[in-house]
TORPA-4810 file (N, C-alpha, C, O; in nm, 3 decimals):
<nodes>
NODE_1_-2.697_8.928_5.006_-2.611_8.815_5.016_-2.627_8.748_5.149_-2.645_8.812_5.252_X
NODE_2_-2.620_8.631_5.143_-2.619_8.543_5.257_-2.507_8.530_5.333_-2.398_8.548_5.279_X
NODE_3_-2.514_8.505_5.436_-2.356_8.454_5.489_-2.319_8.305_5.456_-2.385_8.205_5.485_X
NODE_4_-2.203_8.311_5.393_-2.159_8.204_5.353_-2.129_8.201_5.241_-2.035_8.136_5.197_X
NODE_5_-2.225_8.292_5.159_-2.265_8.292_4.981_-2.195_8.377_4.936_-2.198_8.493_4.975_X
NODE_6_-2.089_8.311_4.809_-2.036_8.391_4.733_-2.121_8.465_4.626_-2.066_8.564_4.578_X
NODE_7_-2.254_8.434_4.577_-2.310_8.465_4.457_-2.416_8.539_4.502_-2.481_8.470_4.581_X
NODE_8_-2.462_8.649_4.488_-2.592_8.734_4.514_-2.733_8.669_4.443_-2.846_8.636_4.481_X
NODE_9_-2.677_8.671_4.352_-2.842_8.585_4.273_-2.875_8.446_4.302_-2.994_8.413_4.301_X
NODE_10_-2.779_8.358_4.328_-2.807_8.260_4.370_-2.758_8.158_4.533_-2.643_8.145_4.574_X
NODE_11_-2.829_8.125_4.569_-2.826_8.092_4.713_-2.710_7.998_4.670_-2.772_7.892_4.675_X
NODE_12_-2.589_7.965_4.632_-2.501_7.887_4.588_-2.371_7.885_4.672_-2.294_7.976_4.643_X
NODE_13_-2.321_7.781_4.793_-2.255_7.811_4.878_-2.108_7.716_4.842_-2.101_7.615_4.772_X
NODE_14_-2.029_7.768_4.895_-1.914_7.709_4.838_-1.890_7.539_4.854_-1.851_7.460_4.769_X
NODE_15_-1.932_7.515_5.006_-1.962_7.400_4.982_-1.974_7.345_4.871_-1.885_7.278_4.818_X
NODE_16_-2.102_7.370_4.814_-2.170_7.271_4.739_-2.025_7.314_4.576_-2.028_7.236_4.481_X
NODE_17_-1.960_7.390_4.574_-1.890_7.382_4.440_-1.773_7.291_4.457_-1.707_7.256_4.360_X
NODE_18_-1.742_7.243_4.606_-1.628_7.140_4.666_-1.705_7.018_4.637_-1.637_6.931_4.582_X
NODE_19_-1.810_6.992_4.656_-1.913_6.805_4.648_-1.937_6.846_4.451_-1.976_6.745_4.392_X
NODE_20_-1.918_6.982_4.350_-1.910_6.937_4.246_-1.798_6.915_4.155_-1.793_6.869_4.041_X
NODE_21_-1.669_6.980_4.272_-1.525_6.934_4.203_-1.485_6.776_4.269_-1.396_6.697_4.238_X
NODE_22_-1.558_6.772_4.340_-1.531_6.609_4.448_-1.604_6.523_4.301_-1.538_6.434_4.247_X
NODE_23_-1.703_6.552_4.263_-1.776_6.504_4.182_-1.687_6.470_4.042_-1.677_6.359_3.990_X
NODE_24_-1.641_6.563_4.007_-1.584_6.574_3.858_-1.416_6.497_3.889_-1.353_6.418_3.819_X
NODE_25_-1.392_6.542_3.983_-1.279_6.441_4.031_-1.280_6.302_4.030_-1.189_6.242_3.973_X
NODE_26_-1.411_6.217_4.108_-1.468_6.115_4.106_-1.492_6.042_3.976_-1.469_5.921_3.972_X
NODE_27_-1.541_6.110_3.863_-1.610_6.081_3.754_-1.450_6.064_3.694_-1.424_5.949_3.660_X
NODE_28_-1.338_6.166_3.676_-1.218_6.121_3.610_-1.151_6.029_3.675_-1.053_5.994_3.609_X
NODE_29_-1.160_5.973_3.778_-1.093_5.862_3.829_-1.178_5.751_3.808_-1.112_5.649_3.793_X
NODE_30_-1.320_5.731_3.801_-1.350_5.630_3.723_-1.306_5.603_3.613_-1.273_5.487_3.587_X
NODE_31_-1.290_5.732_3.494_-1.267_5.685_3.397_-1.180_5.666_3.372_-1.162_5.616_3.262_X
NODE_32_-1.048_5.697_3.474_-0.932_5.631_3.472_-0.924_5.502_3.506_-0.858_5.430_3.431_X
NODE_33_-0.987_5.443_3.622_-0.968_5.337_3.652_-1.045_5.274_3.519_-0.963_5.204_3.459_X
NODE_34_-1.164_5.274_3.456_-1.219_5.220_3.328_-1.111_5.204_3.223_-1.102_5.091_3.173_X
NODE_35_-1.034_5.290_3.185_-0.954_5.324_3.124_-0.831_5.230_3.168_-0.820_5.161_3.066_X
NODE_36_-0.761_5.198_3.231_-0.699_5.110_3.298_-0.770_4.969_3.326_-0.693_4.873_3.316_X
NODE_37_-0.875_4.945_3.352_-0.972_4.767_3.331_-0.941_4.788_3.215_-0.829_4.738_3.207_X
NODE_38_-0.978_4.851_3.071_-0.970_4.807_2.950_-0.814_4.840_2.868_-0.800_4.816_2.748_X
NODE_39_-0.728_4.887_2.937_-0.646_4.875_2.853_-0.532_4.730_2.920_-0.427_4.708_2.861_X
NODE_40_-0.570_4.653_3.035_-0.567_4.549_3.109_-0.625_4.435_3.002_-0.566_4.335_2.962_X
NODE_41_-0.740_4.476_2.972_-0.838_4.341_2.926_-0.749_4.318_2.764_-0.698_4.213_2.725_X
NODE_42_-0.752_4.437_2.700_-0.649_4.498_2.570_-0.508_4.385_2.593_-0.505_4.288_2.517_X
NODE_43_-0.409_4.397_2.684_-0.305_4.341_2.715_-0.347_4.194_2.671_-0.313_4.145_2.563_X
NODE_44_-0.437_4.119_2.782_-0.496_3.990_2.793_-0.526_3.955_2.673_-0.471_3.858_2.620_X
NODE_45_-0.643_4.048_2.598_-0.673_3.973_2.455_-0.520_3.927_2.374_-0.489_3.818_2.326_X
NODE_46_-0.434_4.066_2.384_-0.336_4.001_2.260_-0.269_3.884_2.303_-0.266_3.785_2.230_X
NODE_47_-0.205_3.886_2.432_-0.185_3.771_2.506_-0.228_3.630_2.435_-0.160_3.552_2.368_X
NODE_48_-0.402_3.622_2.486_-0.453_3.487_2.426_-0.508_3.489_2.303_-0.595_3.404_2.282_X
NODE_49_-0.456_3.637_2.133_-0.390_3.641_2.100_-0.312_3.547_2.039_-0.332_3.452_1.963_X
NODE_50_-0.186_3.617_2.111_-0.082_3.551_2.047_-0.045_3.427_2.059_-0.011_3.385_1.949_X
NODE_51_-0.031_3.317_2.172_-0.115_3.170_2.189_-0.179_3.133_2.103_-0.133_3.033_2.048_X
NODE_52_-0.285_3.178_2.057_-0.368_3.103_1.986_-0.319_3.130_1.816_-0.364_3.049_1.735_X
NODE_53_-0.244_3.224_1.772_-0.138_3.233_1.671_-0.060_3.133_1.670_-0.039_3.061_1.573_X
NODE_54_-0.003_3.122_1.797_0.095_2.993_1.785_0.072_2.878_1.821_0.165_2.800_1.842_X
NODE_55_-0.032_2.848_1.832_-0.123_2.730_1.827_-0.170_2.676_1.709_-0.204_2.560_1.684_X
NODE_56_-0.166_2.783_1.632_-0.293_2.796_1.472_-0.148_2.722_1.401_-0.153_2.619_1.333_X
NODE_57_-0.033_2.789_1.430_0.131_2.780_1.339_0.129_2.611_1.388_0.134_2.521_1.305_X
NODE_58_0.120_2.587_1.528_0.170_2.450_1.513_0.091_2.333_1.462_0.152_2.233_1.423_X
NODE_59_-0.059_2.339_1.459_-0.175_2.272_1.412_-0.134_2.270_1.257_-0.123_2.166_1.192_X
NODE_60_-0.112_2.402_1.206_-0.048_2.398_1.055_0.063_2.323_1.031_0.071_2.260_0.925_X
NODE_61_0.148_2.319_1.110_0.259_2.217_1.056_0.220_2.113_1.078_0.227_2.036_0.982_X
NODE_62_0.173_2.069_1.180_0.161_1.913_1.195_0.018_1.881_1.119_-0.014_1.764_1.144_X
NODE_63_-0.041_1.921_1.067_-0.123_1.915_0.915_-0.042_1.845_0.830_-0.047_1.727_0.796_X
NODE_64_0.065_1.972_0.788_0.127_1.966_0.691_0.208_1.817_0.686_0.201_1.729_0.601_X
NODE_65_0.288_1.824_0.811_0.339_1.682_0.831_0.248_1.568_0.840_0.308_1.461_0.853_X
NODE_66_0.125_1.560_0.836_-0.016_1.477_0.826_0.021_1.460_0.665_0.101_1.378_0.619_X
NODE_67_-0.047_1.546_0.602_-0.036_1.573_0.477_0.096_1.471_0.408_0.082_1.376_0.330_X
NODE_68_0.233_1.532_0.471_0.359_1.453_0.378_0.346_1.311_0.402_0.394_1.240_0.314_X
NODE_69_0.274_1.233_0.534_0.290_1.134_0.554_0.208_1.064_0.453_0.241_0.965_0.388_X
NODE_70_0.093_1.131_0.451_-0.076_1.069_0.375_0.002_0.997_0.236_-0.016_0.882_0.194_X
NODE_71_0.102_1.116_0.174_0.104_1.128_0.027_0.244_1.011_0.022_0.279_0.954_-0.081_X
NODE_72_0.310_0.994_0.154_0.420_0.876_0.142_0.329_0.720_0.086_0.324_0.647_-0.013_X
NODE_73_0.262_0.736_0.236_0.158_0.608_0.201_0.107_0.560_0.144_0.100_0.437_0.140_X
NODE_74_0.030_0.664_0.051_-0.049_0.664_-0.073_0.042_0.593_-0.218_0.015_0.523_-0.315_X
NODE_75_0.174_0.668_-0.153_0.284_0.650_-0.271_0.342_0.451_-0.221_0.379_0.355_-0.289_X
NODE_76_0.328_0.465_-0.126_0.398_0.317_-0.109_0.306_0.207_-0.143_0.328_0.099_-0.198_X
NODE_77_0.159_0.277_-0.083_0.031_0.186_-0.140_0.035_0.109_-0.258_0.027_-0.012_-0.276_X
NODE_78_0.052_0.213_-0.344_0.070_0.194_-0.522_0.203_0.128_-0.545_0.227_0.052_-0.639_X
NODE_79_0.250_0.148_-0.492_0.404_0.014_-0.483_0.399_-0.115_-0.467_0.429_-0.208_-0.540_X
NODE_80_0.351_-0.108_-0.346_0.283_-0.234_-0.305_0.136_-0.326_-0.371_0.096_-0.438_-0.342_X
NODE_81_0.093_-0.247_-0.447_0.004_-0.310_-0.572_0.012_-0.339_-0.653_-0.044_-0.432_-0.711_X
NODE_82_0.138_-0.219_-0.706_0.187_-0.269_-0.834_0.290_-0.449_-0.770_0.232_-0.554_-0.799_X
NODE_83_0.364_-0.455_-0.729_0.426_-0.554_-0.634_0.338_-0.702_-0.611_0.379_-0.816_-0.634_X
NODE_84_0.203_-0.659_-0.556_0.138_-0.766_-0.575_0.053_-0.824_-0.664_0.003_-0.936_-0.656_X
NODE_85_0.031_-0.693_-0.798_0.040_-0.751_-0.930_0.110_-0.825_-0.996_0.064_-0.915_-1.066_X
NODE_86_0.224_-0.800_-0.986_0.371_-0.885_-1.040_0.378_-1.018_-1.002_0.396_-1.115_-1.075_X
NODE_87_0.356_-1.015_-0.831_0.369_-1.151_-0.795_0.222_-1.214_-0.806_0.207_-1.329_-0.765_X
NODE_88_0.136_-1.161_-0.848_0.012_-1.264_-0.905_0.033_-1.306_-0.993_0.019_-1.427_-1.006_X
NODE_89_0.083_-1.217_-1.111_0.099_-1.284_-1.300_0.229_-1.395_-1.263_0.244_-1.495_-1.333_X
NODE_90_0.333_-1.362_-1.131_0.404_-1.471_-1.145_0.360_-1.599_-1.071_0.419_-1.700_-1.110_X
NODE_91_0.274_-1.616_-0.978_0.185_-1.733_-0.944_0.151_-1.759_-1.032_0.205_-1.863_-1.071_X
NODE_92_0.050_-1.702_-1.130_-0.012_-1.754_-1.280_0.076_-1.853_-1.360_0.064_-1.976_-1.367_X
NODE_93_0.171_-1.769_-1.422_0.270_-1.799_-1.455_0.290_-1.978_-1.417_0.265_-2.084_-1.476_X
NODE_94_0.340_-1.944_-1.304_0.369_-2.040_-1.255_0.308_-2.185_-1.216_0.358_-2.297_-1.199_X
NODE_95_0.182_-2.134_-1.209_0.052_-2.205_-1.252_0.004_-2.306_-1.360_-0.058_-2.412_-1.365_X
NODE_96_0.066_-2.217_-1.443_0.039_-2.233_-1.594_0.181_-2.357_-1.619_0.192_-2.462_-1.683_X
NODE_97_0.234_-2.309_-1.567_0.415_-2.395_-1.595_0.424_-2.586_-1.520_0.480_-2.690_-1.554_X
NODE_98_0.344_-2.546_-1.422_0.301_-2.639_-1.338_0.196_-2.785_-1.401_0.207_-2.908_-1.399_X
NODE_99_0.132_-2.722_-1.435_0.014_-2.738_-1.490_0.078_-2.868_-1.639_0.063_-2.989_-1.660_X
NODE_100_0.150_-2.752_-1.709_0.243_-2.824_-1.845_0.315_-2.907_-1.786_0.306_-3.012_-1.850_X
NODE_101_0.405_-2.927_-1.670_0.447_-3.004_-1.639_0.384_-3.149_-1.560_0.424_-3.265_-1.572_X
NODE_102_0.304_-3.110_-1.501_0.258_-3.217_-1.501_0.207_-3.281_-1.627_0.281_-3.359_-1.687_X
NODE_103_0.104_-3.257_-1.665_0.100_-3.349_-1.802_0.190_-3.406_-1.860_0.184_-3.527_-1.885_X
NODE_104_0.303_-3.321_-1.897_0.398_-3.393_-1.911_0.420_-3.517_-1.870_0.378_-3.624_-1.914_X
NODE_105_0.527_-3.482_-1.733_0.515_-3.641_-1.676_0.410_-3.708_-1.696_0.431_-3.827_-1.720_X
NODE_106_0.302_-3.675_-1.696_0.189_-3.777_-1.690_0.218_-3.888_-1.839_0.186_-4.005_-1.856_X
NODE_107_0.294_-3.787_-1.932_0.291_-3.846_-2.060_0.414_-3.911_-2.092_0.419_-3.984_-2.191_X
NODE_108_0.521_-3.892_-2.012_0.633_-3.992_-1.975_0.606_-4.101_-1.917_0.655_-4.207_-1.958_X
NODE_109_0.510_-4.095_-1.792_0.473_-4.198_-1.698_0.383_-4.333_-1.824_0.388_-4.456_-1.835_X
NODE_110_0.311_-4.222_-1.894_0.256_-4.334_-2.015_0.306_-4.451_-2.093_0.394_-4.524_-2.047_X
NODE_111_0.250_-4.469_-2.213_0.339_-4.584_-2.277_0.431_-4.453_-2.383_0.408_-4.335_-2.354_X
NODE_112_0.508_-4.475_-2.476_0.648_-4.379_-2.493_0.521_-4.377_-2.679_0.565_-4.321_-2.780_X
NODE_113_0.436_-4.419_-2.680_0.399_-4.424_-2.837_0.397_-4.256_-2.829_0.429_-4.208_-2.720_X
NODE_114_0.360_-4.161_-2.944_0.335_-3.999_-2.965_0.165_-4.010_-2.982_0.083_-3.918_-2.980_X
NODE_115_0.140_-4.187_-3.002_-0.043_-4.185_-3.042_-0.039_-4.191_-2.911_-0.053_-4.082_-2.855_X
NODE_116_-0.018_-4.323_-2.812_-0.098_-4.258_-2.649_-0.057_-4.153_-2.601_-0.117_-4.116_-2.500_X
NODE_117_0.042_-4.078_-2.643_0.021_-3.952_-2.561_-0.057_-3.833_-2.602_-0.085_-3.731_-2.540_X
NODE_118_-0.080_-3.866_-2.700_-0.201_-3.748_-2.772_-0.294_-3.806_-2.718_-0.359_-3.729_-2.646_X
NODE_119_-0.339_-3.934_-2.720_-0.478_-3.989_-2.671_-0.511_-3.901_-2.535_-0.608_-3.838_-2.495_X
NODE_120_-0.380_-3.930_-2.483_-0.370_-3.851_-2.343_-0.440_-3.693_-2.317_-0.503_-3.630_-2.232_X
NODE_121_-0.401_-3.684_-2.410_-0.366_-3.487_-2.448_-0.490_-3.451_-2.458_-0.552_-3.364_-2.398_X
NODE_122_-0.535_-3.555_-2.569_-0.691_-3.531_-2.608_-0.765_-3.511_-2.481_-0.818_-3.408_-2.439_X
NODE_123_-0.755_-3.685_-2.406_-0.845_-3.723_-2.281_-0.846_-3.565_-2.161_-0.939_-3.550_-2.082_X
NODE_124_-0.742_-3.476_-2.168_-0.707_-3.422_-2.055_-0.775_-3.254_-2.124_-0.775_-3.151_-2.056_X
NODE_125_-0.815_-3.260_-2.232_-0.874_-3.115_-2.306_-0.761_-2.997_-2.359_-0.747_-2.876_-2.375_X
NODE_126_-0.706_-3.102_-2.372_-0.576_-2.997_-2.481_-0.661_-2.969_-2.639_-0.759_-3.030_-2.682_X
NODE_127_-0.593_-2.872_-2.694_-0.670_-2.849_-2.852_-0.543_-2.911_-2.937_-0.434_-2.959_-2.906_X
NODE_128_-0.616_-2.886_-3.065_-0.527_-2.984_-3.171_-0.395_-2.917_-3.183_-0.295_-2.988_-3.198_X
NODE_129_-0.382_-2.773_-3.177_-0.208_-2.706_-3.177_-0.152_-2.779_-3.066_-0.037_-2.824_-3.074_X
NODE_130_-0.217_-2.795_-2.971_-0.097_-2.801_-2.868_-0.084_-3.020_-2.852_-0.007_-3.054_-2.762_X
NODE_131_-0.135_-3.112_-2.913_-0.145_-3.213_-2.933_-0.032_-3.285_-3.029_0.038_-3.385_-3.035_X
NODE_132_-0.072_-3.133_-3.117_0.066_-3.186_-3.258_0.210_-3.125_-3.239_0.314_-3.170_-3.287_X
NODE_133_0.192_-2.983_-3.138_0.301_-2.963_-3.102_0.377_-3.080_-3.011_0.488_-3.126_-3.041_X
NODE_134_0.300_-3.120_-2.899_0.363_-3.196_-2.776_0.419_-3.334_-2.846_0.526_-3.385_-2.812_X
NODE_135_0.334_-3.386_-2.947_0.350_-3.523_-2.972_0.440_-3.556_-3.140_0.489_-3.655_-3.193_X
NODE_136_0.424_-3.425_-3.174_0.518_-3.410_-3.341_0.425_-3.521_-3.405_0.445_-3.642_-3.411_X
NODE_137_0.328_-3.454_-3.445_0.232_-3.541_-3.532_0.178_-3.469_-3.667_0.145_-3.352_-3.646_X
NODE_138_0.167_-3.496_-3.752_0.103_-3.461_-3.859_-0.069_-3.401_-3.817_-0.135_-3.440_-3.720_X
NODE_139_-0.111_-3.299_-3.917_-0.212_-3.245_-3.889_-0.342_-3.394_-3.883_-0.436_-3.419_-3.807_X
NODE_140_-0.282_-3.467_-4.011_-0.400_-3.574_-4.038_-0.410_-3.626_-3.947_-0.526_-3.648_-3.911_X
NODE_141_-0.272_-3.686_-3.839_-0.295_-3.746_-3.783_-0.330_-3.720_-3.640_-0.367_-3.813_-3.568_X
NODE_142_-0.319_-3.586_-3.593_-0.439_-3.536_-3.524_-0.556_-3.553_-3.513_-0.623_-3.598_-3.419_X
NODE_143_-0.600_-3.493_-3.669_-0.732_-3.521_-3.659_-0.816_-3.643_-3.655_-0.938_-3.651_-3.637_X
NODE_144_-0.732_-3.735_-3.676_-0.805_-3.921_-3.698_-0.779_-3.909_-3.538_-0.889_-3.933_-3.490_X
NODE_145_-0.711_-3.890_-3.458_-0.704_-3.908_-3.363_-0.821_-3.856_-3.248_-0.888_-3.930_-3.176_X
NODE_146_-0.824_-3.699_-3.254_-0.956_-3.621_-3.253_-1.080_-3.721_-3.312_-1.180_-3.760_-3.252_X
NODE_147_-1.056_-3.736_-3.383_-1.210_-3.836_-3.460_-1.273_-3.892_-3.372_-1.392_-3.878_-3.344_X
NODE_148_-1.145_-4.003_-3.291_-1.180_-4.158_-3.243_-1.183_-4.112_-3.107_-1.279_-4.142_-3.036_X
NODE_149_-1.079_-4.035_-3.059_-1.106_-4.034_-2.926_-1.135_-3.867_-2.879_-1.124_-3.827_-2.763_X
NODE_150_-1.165_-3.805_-2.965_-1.185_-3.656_-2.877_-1.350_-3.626_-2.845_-1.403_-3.545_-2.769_X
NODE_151_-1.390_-3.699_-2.911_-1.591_-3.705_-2.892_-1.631_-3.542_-2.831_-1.682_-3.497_-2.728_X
NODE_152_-1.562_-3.469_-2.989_-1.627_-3.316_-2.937_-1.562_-3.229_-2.848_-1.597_-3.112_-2.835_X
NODE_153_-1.461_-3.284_-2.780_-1.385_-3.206_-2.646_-1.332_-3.095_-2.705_-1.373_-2.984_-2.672_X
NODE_154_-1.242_-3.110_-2.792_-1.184_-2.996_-2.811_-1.122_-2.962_-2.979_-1.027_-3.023_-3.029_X
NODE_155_-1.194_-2.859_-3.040_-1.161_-2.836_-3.147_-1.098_-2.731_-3.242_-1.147_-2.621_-3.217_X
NODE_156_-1.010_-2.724_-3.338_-0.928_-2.650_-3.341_-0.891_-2.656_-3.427_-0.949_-2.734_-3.502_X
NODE_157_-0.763_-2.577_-3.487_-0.710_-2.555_-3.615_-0.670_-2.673_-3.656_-0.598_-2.757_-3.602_X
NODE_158_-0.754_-2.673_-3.814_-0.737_-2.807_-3.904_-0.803_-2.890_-3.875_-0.737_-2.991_-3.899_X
NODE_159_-0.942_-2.932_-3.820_-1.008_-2.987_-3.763_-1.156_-3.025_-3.926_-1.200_-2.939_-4.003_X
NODE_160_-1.177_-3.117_-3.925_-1.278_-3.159_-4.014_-1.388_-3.030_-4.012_-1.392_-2.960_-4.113_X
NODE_161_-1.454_-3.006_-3.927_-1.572_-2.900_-3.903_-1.539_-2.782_-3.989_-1.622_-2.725_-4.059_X
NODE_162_-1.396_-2.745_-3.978_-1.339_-2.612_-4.010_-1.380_-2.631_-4.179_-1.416_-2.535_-4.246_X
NODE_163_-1.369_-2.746_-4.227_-1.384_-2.750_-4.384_-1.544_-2.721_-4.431_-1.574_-2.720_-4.550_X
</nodes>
């Protein structure tokens, strides 16, 4: 045995079993401190986490409130079409009403006979219903009328051709 040496077979001095408990000491306090960085980093993740959960929740509602608005709009859209359908057929309408009225007057403004105002009726491309309606004329006398002055314009029920 050596001086110093606890072990006969091997030159192994105590020292050196203090630099391998210094050692193993060392190595568990790394892995404590490792152990501590990651259960740190652990904390942090759920952290940003849970943020980004409640980030995801509020992006979802205000979707959703995206969403209720889209389907208002969509809904008022179709309101508003149907709306300016209505008020087109009533321009038409109105168009159409306009339209009769003038002639009219035009056929007051005339001489008061029911022949010049058919002449009229004719001249302006009315058909034979609406000639014998306006002027209370006989079918015949439509059509003599049509004869002389409609030169083809407009032809229609009870009309010579039709025979």
């Amino acid at each position: 045995m050596r001086n110093g040496s606890w072990c006969a077979v091997c030159d192994f001095a105590p020292r050196a079993l203090i630099t391998l408990t210094n050692l193993l000491a060392l190595v568990a306090a790394l892995f404590a401190l490792l152990a501590g960085v990651a259960l740190l980093a652990l904390m942090q993740l759920r952290k940003h986490l849970a943020r980004m959960q409640q980030a995801l929740e509020q992006q979802t509602q205000t979707l959703l409130a995206i969403q209720g608005a889209a389907r208002v709009l969509s809904g008022e859209a179709v309101t508003h079409r149907e709306d300016l359908a209505r008020v087109l057929r009533a321009v038409e309408r109105q168009g159409e009403l306009n339209q009769q009225t003038r002639l009219e007057m035009r056929l007051r403004n005339a001489d008061s006979s029911p022949y010049t105002q058919a002449i009229q009726l004719i001249r302006h491309g009315q058909d034979r219903a609406e000639v014998r309606k306006l002027c209370s004329l006989t079918e015949s006398e439509v059509d003599l009328l049509f004869t002389l002055h409609g030169q083809g314009i407009a032809t229609g029920v009870g009309s010579h051709q039709d025979l």
